[in-house]
Each structure stands twice: as structure tokens, then as C-alpha cells.
N, C-alpha and C positions, 0 to 999 in steps of 0.2 A: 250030308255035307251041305253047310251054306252055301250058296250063288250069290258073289262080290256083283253089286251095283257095277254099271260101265260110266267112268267119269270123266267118259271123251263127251267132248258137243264135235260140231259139226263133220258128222258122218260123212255126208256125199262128199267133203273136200277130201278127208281123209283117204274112202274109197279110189278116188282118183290118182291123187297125191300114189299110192298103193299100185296103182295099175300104171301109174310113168315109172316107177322104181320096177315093174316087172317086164315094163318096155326101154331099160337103159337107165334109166334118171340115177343121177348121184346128187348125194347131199355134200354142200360144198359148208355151209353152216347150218346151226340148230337156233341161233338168236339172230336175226329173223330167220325162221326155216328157210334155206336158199338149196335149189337145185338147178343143176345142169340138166338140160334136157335137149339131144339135137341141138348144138350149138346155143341154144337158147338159154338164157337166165331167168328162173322162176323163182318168184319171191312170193309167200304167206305174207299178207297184211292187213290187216284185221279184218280176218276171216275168209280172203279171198284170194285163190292163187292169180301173182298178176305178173305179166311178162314184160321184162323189158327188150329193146331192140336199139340196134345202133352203135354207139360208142361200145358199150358195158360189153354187147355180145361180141366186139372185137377183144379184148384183154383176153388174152391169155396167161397164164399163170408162170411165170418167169423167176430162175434162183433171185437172189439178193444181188450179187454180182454181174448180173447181165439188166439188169433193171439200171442200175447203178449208172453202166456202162453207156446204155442209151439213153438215160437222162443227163447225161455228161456232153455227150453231142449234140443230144437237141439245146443243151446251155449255151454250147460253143457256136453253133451255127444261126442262135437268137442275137450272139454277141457278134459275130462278123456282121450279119447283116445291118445290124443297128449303128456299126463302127463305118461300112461301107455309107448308110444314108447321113449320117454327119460329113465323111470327109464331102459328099456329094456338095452336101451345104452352103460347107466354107472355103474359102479362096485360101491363098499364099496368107503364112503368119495367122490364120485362124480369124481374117477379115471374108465378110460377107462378098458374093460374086460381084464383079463388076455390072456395073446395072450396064446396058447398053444401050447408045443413044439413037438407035435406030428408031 
């Protein structure tokens, strides 16, 4: 029987990549290879696993309907507050505050 050539390149990522998937890691995509790993988000990119921290590793994966929900309130409470700093603004009749002559 033939022996099929091996047409991976970089071994030792794969290795690793191998041994997080037998310590937890799940693949959350295949383009760019993304895994979960301990809260952490690991991304392949050209040729190196690189982690990101911060925002990314806050998201959580949420239906369509609650994603929806909460970007509906953060609209609403972008809009109060911006409606709040205009009336601040303007005086009676949508005329600028009285200057004071103190």
C-alpha cells in the first residue's frame, strides 16, 4: 500500500490548536479558524494563533430576538439622552438661554 504525502504545513500550530480542543476549546468558525478557549477568543491568522481580549471576549452569543431587544434600548436611551441635552440648551419657544448679566 502507498503512504499519502501529509499536505498540512505548520505542525506545531496544529499540535497545539489539538491539545486546546482536548482541553475544552470549541471551534466557533472554520474561515478564519476561531476558537473558544476559557472565555477567550482565538483566532488563526496567518499562521499564528492570536488572542483577542476585551470587548470580543465580553459577547456572548445571544438568539436574534434578544440581540434585537437590547439594541432597541440602547437606541432609546441614546435618544432620551440627546432629546434631555437639547432641551438643556434651549429656553421657552426653542430660543437660546437668557444670557445673564451678572
Amino acid at each position: 500500500m502507498e503512504q499519502q504525502q501529509d499536505k498540512r504545513t505548520l505542525h506545531f500550530l496544529r499540535k497545539h490548536i489539538d491539545e486546546l480542543f482536548a482541553g475544552g476549546a470549541t471551534m466557533v468558525a472554520r474561515d478564519p479558524v476561531t476558537l473558544l478557549y476559557e472565555g477567550q477568543t482565538l483566532r488563526v491568522k496567518q499562521g499564528m494563533l492570536v488572542g483577542y481580549s476585551g470587548l470580543l471576549d465580553l459577547i456572548e452569543v445571544v438568539s436574534d430576538a434578544e440581540w434585537r431587544d437590547a439594541q432597541q434600548q440602547l437606541y432609546a436611551q441614546e435618544l432620551d439622552e440627546a432629546v434631555r441635552s437639547l432641551e438643556g440648551q434651549s429656553g421657552p419657544n426653542g430660543m437660546g438661554q437668557p444670557v445673564s448679566d451678572s
